[in-house]
C-alpha positions as CSV (number, residue, x, y, z in Angstrom):
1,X,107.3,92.0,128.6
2,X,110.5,91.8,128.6
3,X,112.4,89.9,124.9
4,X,116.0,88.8,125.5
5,X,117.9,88.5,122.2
6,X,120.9,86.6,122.4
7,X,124.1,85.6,120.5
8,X,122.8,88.6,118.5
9,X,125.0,90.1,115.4
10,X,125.1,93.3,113.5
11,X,123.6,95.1,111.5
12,X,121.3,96.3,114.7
13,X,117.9,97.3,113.5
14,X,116.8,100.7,114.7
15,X,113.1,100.7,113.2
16,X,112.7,96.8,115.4
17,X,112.6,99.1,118.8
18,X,110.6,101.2,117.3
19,X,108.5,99.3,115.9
20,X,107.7,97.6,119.1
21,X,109.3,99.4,122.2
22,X,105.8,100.5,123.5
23,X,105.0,96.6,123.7
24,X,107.8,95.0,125.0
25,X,111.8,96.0,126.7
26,X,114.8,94.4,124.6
27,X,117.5,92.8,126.2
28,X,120.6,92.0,123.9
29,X,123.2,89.9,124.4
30,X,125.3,90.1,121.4
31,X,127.1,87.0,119.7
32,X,130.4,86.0,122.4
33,X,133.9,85.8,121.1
34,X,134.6,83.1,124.3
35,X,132.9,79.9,123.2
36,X,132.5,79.1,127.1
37,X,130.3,82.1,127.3
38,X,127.7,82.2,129.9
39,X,125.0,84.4,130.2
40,X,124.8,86.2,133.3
41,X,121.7,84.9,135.2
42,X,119.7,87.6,136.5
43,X,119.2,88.6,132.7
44,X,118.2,85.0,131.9
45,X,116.0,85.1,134.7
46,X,114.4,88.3,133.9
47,X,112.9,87.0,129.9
48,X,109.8,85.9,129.3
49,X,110.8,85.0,126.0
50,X,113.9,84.4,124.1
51,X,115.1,85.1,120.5
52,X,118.6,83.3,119.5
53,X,120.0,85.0,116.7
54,X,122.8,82.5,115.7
55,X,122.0,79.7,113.5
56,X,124.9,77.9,114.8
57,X,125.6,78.8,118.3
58,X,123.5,77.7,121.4
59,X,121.8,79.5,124.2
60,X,124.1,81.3,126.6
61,X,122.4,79.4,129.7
62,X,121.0,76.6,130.5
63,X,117.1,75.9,130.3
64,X,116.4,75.7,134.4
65,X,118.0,79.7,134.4
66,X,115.9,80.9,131.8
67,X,112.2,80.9,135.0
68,X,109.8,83.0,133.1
69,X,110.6,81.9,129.7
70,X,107.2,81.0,127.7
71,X,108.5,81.2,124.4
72,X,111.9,80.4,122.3
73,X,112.3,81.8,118.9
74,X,115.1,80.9,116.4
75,X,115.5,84.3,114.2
76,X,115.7,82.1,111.2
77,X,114.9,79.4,109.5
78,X,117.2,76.4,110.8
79,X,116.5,75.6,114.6
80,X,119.2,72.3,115.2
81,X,120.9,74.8,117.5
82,X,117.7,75.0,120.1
83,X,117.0,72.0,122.8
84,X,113.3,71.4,121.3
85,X,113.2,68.2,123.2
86,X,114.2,70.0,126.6
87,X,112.3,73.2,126.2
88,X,109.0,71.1,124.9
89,X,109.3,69.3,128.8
90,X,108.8,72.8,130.3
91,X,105.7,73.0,128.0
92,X,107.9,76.1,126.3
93,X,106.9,75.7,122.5
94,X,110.1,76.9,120.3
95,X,109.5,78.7,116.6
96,X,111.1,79.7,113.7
97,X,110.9,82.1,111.4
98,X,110.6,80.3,108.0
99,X,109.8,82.9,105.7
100,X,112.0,85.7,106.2
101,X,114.6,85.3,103.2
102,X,113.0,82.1,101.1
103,X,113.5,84.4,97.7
104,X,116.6,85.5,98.8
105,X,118.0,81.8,99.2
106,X,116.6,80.8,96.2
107,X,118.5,83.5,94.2
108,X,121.3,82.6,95.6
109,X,121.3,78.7,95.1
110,X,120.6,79.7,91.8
111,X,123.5,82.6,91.7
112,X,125.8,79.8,92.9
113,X,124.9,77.3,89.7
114,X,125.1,80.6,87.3
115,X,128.7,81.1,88.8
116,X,129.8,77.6,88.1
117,X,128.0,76.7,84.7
118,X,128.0,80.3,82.9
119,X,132.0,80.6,84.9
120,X,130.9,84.3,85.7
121,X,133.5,83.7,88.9
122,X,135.9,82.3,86.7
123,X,136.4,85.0,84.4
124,X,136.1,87.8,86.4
125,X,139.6,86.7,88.2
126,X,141.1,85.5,85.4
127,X,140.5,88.8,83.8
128,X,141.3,91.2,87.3
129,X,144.9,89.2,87.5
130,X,145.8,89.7,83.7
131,X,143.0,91.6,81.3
132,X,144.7,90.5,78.3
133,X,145.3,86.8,78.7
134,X,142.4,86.2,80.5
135,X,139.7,87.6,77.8
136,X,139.7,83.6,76.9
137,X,136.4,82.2,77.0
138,X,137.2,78.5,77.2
139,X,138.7,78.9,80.9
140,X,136.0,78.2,83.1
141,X,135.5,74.6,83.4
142,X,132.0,74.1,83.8
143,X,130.3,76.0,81.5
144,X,127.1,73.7,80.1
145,X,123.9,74.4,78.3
146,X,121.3,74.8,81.1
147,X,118.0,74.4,79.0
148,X,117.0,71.3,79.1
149,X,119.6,70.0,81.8
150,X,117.7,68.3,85.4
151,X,117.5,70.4,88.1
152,X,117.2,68.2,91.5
153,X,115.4,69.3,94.6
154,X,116.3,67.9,97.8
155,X,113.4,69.3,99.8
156,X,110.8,71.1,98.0
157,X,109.7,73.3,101.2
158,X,109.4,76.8,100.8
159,X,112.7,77.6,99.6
160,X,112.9,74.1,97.8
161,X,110.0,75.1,95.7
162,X,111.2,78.8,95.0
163,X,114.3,77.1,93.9
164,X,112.4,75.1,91.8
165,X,110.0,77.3,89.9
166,X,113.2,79.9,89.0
167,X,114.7,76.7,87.5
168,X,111.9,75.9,85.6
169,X,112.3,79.4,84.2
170,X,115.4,78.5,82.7
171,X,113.6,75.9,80.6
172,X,115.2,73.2,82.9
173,X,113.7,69.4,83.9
174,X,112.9,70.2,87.7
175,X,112.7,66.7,90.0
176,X,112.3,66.3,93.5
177,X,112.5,64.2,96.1
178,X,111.4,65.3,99.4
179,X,109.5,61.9,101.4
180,X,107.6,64.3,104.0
181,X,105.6,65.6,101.0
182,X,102.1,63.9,100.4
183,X,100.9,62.4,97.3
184,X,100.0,64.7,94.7
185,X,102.5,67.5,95.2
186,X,103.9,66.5,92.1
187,X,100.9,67.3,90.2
188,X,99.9,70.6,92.2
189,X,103.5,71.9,91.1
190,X,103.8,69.9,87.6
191,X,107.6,68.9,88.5
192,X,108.7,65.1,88.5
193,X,109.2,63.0,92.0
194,X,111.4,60.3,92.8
195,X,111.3,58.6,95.9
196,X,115.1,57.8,96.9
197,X,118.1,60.0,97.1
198,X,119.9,57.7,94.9
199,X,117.5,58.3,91.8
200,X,117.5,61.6,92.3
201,X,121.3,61.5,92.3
202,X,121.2,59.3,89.0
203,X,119.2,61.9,86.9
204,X,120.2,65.4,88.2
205,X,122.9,67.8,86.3
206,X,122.5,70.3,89.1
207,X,121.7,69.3,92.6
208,X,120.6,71.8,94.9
209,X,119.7,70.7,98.4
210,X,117.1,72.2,100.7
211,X,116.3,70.5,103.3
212,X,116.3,71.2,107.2
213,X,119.5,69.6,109.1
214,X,118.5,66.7,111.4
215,X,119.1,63.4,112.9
216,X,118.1,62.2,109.3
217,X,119.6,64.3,107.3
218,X,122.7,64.9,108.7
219,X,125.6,63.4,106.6
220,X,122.7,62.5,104.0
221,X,124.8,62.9,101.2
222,X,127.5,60.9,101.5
223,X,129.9,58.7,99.7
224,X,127.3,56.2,98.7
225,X,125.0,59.3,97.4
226,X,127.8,60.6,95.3
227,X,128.7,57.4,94.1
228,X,125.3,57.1,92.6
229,X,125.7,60.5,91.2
230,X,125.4,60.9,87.2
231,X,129.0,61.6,85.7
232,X,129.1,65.8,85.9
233,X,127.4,66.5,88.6
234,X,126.8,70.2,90.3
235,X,125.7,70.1,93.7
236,X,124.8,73.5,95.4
237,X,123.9,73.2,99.1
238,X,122.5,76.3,100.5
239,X,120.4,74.7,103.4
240,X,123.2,73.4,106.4
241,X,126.9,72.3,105.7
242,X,126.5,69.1,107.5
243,X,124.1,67.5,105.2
244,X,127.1,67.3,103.0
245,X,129.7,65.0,103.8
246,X,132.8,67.4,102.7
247,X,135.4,64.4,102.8
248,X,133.0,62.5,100.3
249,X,132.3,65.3,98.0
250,X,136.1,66.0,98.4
251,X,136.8,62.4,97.3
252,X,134.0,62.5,94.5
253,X,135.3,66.0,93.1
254,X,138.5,64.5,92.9
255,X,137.9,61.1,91.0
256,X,135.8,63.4,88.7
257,X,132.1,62.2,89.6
258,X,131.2,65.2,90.6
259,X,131.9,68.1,88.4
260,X,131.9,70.8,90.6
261,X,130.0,72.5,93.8
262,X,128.7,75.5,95.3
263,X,128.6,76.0,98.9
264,X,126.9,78.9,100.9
265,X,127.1,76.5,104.5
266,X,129.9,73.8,105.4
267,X,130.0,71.6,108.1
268,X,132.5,73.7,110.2
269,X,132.0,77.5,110.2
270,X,133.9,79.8,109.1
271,X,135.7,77.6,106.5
272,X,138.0,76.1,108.0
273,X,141.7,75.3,106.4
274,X,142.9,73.0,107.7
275,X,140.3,70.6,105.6
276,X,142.1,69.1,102.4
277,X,139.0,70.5,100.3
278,X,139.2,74.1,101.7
279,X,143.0,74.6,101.5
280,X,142.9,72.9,98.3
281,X,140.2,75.8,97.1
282,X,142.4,78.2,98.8
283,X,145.8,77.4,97.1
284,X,143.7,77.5,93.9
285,X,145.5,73.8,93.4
286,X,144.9,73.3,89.5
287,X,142.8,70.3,90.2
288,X,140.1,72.5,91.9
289,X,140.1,76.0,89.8
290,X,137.2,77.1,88.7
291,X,135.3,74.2,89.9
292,X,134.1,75.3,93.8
293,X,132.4,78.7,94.7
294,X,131.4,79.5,98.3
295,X,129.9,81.9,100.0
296,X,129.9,82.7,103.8
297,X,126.6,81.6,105.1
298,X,124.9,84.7,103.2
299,X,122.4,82.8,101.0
300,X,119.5,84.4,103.6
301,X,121.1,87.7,103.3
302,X,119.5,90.9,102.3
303,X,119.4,94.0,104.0
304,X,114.8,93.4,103.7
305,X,115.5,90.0,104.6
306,X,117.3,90.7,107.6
307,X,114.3,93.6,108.9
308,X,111.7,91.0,108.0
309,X,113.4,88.1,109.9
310,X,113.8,90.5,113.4
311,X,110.5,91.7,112.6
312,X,108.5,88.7,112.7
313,X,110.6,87.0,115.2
314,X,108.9,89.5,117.5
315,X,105.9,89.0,116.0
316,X,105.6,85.7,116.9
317,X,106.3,86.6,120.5
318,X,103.4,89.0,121.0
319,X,100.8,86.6,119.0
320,X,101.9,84.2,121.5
321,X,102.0,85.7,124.7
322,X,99.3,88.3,124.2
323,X,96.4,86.2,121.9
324,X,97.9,82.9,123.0
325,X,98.1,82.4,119.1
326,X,100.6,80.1,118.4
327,X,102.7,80.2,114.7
328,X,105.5,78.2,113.7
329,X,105.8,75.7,116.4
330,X,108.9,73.3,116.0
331,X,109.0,71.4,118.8
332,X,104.7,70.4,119.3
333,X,105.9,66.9,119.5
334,X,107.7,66.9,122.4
335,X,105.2,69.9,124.5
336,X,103.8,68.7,127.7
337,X,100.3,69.8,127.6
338,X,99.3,73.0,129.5
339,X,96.3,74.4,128.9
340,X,97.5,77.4,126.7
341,X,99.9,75.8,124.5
342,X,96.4,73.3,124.0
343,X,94.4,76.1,123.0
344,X,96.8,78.3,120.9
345,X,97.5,75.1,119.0
């Protein structure tokens, strides 16, 4: 069997091909600094199954080079990046791994509201550029009271719900709105449910958004969201950066409606510049100091995290193709029908 790993990124994983080198051959094609990349296709050819390792970059090839593929897995949790529709024609079903790093996201969505509201970020540059003048507490902007403050869910998945629950812990209000969720979810978990974005908006303090990106979600909070937005807002996005509009957050940080935001994703990675909002945070403009923390895309990161993410990305590949068990399917609504991906279903 033979597992071709492309657009894949360091830190390599020694104990992976250990771990499985008696069951299948790796073939990796790591992450290409020419955007107009192409995967030779002899190697493409070759796979019976593919792993893409970026959550932003697309497959090296195109599907009709890729002949023995049976199975596509995204090493990750966000799959916008993969052709489900297109692979789902060859009767290829495409997974994900959705539970490789849900703790370590949540800790950081909630690192990212600790930085802005307790201004840990704040003082610790104040105090490296001038340890005398900066030992003054009242500098960071958006330090608040979290007890009893709303904590809002956008999504509570997995990682929505682990959010959630080390909210709760700080004594906060948690409220959700998530419409894929049956009835009833709200009394399993004890936490409050709105149904609109806009209520939601209305009654959170912190906002902290976890849902997948999609044809619905994409741009989801927009002007009109952040209009609706109660006066003070924190929003922390650690799901995908184009969920967030960033020139209507940039327009709603400025006029004051929202307070402040913490950003692991944005819409263009790595940050780009040339965006008023970015070079704004960059020139440390007075407007926006102290007020926006980001991160690069490392909310999923931990050095477990990232062995339990190649791990079962492989897993999922040999339940597949050797018990025709099938785990983590994203794409069942567009597979044609063969017989196996019927039975492992």
């Amino acid at each position: 069997m033979r597992i071709l790993k492309a657009n894949w990124y360091p830190p390599e994983n020694p104990e992976l091909f250990e771990m499985f080198g008696s069951k299948a051959d790796f073939d990796i094609d790591p992450t290409p600094a020419d955007p107009a990349y192409r995967l030779d296709r002899a190697r493409s050819a070759a796979a019976d199954a593919v792993i893409n390792c970026s959550a932003t970059l697309l497959l090296p090839a195109e599907l009709d080079d890729f002949e023995k593929v049976k199975i596509v897995v995204r090493e990750g949790v966000g799959y916008d990046n993969l052709d489900l529709e297109g692979w789902g024609a060859r009767g290829v079903p495409v997974c994900n791994v959705p539970d490789y790093g849900t703790t370590e996201v949540a800790d950081h969505a909630l690192a990212l509201m600790l930085a802005l509201t307790r201004g840990t970020e704040t003082y610790d540059r104040l105090l490296n550029a001038d340890p005398e003048h900066g030992w003054n507490f009242a500098r960071a902007p958006l330090v608040r009271r979290l007890r009893g403050a709303t904590f809002g869910v956008v999504g509570l998945g997995r990682i929505g719900l682990a959010a959630a629950r080390r909210a709760a812990a700080f004594d906060m209000r948690v409220v959700f709105f998530d419409p894929h969720l049956s009835n009833g979810v709200e009394l399993a978990t004890g936490y409050e449910r709105v149904h609109s974005l806009k209520e939601l908006m209305a009654i959170s303090d912190i906002l902290s958004v976890h849902a997948p990106l999609s044809a619905e979600t994409n741009g989801f909070l927009d002007a009109a969201a952040f209009a609706a937005a109660k006066p003070g807002l924190i929003l922390i996005n650690t799901a995908r950066g184009p969920i967030v509009d960033l020139d209507a957050l940039l327009a709603a940080l400025k006029d004051g409606r929202v307070a402040g935001a913490g950003l692991d994703v944005l819409p263009k990675e790595p940050a780009d510049r040339s965006h008023p909002l970015i070079a704004a945070w960059a020139a440390r403009e007075p407007w926006i100091d102290g007020r926006l923390a980001l991160s690069p895309h490392a909310a999923f990161y931990s050095p477990a995290s990232m062995k339990d993410m190649q791990r079962k990305a492989v897993e999922c590949i040999l339940a597949f193709l050797n018990e025709g068990r099938l785990t983590n399917c994203v794409n069942r609504e567009f597979l044609v029908t063969p017989a196996k991906v019927r039975k492992a279903s």
